[in-house]
C-alpha positions as CSV (number, residue, x, y, z in Angstrom):
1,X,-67.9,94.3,13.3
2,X,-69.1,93.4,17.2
3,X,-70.8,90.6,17.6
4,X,-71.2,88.2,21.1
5,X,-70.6,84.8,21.7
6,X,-74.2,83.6,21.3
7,X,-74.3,85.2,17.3
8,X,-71.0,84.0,16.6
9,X,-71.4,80.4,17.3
10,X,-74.8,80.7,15.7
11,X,-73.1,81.7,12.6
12,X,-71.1,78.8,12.4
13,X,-69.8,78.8,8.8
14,X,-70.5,82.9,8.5
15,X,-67.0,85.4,8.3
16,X,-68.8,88.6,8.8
17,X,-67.6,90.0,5.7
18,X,-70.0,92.5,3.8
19,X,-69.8,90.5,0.8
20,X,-71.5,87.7,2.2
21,X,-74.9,89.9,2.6
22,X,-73.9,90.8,-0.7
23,X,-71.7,88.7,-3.1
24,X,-72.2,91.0,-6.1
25,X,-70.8,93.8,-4.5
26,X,-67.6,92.1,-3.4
27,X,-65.4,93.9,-5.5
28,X,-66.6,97.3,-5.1
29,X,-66.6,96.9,-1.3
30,X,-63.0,96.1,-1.7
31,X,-62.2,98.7,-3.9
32,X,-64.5,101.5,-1.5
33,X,-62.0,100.1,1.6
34,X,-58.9,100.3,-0.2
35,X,-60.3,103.8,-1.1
36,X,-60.7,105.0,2.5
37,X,-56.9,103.3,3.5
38,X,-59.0,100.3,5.1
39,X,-58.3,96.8,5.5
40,X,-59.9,94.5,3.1
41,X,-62.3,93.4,5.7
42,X,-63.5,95.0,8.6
43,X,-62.4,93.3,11.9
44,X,-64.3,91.3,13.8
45,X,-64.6,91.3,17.3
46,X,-66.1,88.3,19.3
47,X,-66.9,89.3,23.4
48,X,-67.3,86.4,25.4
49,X,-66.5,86.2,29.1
50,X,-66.4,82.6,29.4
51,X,-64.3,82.0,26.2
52,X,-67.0,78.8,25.2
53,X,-66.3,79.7,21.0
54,X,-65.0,77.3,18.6
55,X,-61.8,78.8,18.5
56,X,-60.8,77.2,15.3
57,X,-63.5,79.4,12.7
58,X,-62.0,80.7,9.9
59,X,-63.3,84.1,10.8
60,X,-60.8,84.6,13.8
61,X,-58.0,84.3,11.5
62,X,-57.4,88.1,12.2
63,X,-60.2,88.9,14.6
64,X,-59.9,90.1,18.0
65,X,-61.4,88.3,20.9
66,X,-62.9,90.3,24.0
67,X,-63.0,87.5,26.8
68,X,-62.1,87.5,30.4
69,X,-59.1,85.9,32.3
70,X,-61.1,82.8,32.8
71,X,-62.3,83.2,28.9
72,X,-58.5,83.8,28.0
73,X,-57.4,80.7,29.7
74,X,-59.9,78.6,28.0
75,X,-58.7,80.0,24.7
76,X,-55.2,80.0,25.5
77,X,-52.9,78.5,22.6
78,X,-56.3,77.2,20.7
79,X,-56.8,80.4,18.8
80,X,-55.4,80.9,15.5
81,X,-52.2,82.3,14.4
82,X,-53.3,85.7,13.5
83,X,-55.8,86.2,16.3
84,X,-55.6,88.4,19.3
85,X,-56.9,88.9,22.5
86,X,-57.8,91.6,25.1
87,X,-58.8,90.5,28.4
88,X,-61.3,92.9,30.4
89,X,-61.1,91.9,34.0
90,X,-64.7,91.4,34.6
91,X,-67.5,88.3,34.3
92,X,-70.2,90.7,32.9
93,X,-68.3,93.5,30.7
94,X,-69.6,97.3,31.2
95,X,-70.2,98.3,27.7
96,X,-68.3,101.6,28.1
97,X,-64.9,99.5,29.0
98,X,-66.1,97.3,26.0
99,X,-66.2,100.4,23.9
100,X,-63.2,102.3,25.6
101,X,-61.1,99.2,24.5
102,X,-62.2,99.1,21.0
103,X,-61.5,102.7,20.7
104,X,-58.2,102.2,22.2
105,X,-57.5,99.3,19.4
106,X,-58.3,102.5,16.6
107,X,-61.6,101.6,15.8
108,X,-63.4,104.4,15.6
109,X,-66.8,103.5,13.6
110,X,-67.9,100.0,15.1
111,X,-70.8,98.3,13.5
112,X,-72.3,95.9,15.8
113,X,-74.4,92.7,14.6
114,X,-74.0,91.6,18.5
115,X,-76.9,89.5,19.6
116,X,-80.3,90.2,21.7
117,X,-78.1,90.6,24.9
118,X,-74.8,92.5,23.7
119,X,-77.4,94.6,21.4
120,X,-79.5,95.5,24.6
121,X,-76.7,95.9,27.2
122,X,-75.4,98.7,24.7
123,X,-79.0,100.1,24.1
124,X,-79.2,100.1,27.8
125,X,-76.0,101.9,28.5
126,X,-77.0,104.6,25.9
127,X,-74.2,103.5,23.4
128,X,-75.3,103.0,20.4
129,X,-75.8,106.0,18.4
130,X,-78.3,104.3,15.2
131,X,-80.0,101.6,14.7
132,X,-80.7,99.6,11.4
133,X,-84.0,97.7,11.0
134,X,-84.7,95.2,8.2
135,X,-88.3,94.8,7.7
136,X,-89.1,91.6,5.7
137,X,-92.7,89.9,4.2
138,X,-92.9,87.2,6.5
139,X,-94.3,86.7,9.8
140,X,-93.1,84.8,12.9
141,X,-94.4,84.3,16.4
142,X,-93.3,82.6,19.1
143,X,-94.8,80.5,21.5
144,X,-94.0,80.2,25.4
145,X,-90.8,79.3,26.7
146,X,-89.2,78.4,22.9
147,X,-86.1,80.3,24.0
148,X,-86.2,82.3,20.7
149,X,-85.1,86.1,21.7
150,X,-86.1,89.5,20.5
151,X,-84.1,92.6,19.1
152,X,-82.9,93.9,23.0
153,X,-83.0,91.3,25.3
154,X,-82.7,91.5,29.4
155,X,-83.1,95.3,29.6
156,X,-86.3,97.7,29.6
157,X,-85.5,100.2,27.4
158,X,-89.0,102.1,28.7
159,X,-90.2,103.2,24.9
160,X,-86.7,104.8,24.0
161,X,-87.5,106.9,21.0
162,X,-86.0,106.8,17.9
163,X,-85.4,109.2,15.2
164,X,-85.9,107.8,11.3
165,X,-83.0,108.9,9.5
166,X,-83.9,106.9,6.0
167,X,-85.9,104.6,4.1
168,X,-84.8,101.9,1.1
169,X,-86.9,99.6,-0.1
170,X,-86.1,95.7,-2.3
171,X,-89.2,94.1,-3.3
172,X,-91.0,93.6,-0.4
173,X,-88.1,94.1,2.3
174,X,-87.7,97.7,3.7
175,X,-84.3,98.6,5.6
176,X,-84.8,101.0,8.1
177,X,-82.5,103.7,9.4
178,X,-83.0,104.9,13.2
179,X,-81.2,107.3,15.2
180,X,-81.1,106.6,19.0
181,X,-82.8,109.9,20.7
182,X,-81.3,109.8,24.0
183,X,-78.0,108.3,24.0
184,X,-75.6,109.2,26.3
């Protein structure tokens, strides 16, 4: 699971584990990873350049954080026992050294929760191959300058097109299943 700085420290009590989007399942999500030789949970990276996280969550227990030297400084000997780091020598991370690293740590499938700017720095590099959607029953708007963000944020992604791929519906929620068109 990737996510960036700004999702992780607004999920401040939040491990990233699929049972917490779905407790009743826990057990069977166990038993499906143990099932495909996976680790109980899947692991959670964090990328943040400046290393500003509160380096004592529970979910870094046996993450890995993707930081910068300054970042790695500031996290230096805070971190917890089982947590590691990898240090990309760069302020602003190029998504395909972000990705090139992950694949380098064996993860092959990497299911990103990111954030509006991780999310749209990977969109914007062509990187993400799908693209899941939840649709729910309630509207939201937003008024000037509330600092709220959308789905891709600080990149034009000029009316990419995307490809549906499947459909599910709960009550009055629909989860959406996109492939990305043209990625690279």
């Amino acid at each position: 699971m990737l996510i960036g700085a700004g999702t992780f420290r607004a999920g401040a009590k939040e491990l990233w584990h699929p049972e917490s989007a779905f407790p009743e399942a826990r057990e069977h999500f166990l038993e499906l990873r143990e099932q495909l030789g996976l680790r109980p949970h899947p692991l959670l990276v964090v990328v943040t350049a400046s290393g500003n996280i509160d380096a004592t969550h529970p979910a870094l227990g046996d993450g890995l954080v993707v930081t910068s030297v300054q970042g790695e400084a500031r996290l230096r000997g805070k971190l917890p026992k089982g947590a590691r780091v990898a240090v990309l020598d760069a302020q602003r991370f190029e998504c395909r050294a972000l990705l090139d690293l992950l694949h380098d740590q064996e993860l092959q499938v990497i299911l990103t929760e990111g954030g509006p700017s991780l999310v749209g720095q990977l969109l914007d590099a062509g990187l993400l191959n799908e693209l899941f959607v939840t649709t729910s029953p309630r509207l939201f708007g937003r008024r000037t300058g509330d600092g709220r963000k959308a789905l891709a944020e600080g990149v034009d992604l000029r009316g990419r097109s995307l490809d549906l791929m499947g459909v599910r519906r709960h009550e009055s929620h629909l989860f959406l299943r996109y492939a990305l068109a043209n990625t690279q």
